[in-house]
N, C-alpha and C positions, 0 to 999 in steps of 0.2 A: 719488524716484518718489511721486509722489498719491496716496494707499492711496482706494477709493471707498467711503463707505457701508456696499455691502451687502459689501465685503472685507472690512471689519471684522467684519461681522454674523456670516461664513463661520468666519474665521481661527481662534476659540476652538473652533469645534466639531469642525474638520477636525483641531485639536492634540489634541483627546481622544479621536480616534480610537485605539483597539490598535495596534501592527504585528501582518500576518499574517503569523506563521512556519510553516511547512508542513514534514511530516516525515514523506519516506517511511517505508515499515514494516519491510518485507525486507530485511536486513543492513546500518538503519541502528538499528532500535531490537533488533529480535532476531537472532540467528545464524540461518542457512537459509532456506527457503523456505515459511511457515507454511501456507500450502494445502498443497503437496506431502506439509507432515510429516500433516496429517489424512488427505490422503487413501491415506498408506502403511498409516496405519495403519487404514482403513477395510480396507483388503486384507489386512490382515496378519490381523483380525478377523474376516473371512469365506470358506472354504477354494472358497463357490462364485463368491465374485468371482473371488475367484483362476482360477478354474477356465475362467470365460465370458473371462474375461481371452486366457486361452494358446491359446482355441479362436477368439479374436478375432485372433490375430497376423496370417495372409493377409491381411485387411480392414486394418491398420497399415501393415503391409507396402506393401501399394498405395497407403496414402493418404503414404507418408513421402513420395516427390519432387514429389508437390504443394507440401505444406505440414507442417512441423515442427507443427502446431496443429493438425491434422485428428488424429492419433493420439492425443493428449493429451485433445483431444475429448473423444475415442471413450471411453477410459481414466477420464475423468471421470463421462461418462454411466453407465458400468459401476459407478463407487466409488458415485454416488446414486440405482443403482437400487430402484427403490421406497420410494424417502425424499419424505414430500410432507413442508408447509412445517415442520408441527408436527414433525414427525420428526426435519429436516433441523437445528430449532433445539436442539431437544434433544439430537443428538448431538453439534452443533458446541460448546454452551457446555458438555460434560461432557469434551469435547477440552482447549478451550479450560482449563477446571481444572485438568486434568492436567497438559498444557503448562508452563503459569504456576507449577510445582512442580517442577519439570525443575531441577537446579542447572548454570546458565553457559548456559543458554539463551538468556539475554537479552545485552543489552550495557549494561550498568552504566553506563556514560560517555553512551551516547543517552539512556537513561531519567534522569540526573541536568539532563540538557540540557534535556529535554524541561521538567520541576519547577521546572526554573531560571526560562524561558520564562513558565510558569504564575503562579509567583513574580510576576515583574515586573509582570503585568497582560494579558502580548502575546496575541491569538488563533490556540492554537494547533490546527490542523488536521493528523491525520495521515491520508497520500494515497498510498492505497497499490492494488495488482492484487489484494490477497488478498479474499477474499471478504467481504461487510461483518459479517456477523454474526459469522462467524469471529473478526474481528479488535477488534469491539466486545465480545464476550465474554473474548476475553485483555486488552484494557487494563481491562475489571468487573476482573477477577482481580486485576492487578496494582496495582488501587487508583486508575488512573489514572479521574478522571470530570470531567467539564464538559469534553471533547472533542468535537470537531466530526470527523467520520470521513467520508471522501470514496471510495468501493472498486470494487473489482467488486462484481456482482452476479446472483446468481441467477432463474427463474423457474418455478414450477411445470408439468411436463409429464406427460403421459398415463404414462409407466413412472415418474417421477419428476422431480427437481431436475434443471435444467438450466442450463448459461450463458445468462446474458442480454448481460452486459455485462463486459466484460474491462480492467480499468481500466489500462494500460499504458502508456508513450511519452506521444504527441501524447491519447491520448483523455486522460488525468490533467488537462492543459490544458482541454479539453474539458467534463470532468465540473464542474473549477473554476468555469468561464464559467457552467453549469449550475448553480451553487451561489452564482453573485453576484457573482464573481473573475475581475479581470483582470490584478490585479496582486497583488505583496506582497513584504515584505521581506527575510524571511528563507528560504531554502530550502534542505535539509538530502537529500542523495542521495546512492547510490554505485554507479551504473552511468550508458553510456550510456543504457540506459531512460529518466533522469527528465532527460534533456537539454532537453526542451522545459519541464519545470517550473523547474529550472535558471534558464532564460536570463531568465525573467519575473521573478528575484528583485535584490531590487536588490541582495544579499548571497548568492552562492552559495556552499555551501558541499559540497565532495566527503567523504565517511567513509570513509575503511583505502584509500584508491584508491590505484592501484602508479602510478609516475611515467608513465608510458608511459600508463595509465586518464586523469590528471590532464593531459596533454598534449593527450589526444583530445578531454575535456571543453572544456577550453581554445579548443580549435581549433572545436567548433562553435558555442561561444558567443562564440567572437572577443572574450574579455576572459579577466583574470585570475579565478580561483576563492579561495576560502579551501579546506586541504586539513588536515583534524585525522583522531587515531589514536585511534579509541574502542576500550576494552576491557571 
């Protein structure tokens, strides 16, 4: 084949491109749910969240056969009420500290992967639903920096913090497109949730998925997966 010119001119620069390896956050770099554990413990910290909480259950109640997300909402709006931005930051990276001190919190095997990645040169992005300061303040902690972080997202409201942006599924795709990405190499998930980031890698990879998890993957991406047991 006749290489032209400007292939030439191309070829060196597109070879010194990184690979993007992408890594969700939620049980593949940490154990649980890291929004959820802030905002337990936003409630566990205040006896009147608690309180507006149990007087809000009829209002849950009603919104549960809508939607499993209208209650959570509501639950969320409650954990930041009267948190404006400066507030919100301040409490989320004194979590954030505490967290990153938790022993077995994390998963040892993602966070080595992760280093590994780094190591090599590749651009790694972690893409995650959890909220971005949140999760920018736990990888400060854990030392991890020159990370690109792709999240949810908050916005300030009249009571306080509010959801703006829910990074989940198809939106993760979504926010990437937003961020310059259509494609990339490596992608590192362990639920159906990151099935759409998944399928755009040309290396997917499932963490701790039960056979039956790896089957379903499988099956919506219509190709094999890579399937590893981090601890």
């Amino acid at each position: 084949m006749t290489v032209m010119p400007e292939q030439e001119a191309l070829a060196p620069a597109d070879a010194a491109l990184p690979r993007v390896v992408l890594f969700d956050f939620d049980g593949v770099l940490i154990r649980g749910d890291s929004f959820y554990l802030f905002m337990r413990e936003r409630y566990r910290c205040s006896w009147w969240r608690r309180l507006l909480a149990l007087l809000s259950t009829p209002l849950l109640l009603l919104q549960l056969p809508f939607s499993r997300r209208l209650p959570m909402h509501t639950l969320v709006r409650i954990a930041l009420l009267g948190l404006g931005e400066q507030g919100y930051q301040v409490a989320a990276n004194a979590f954030a500290a505490a967290l990153a001190r938790r022993p077995k919190q994390f998963c040892r095997d993602g966070l080595q992967a992760l280093r590994r990645h780094q190591a090599q040169g590749d651009r790694v992005i972690v893409v995650t639903g959890c909220e971005h300061t949140l999760v920018s303040g736990i990888m400060q902690q854990l030392g991890l920096t020159n990370l690109e972080i792709v999240a949810s997202q908050l916005r300030p409201g009249w009571l306080g913090m509010r959801p703006l942006w829910h990074n989940v599924g198809r939106r993760k795709v979504q926010s990437l497109a937003r961020h310059g990405l259509s494609e990339w190499q490596v992608a590192y998930g362990d639920s159906m949730y990151d099935a759409a980031m998944l399928k755009l890698a040309a290396e997917a990879v499932l963490v701790n998925g039960t056979p039956a998890l790896c089957k379903k993957v499988e099956k919506a991406l219509g190709r094999a997966i890579t399937r590893v047991e981090w601890f």
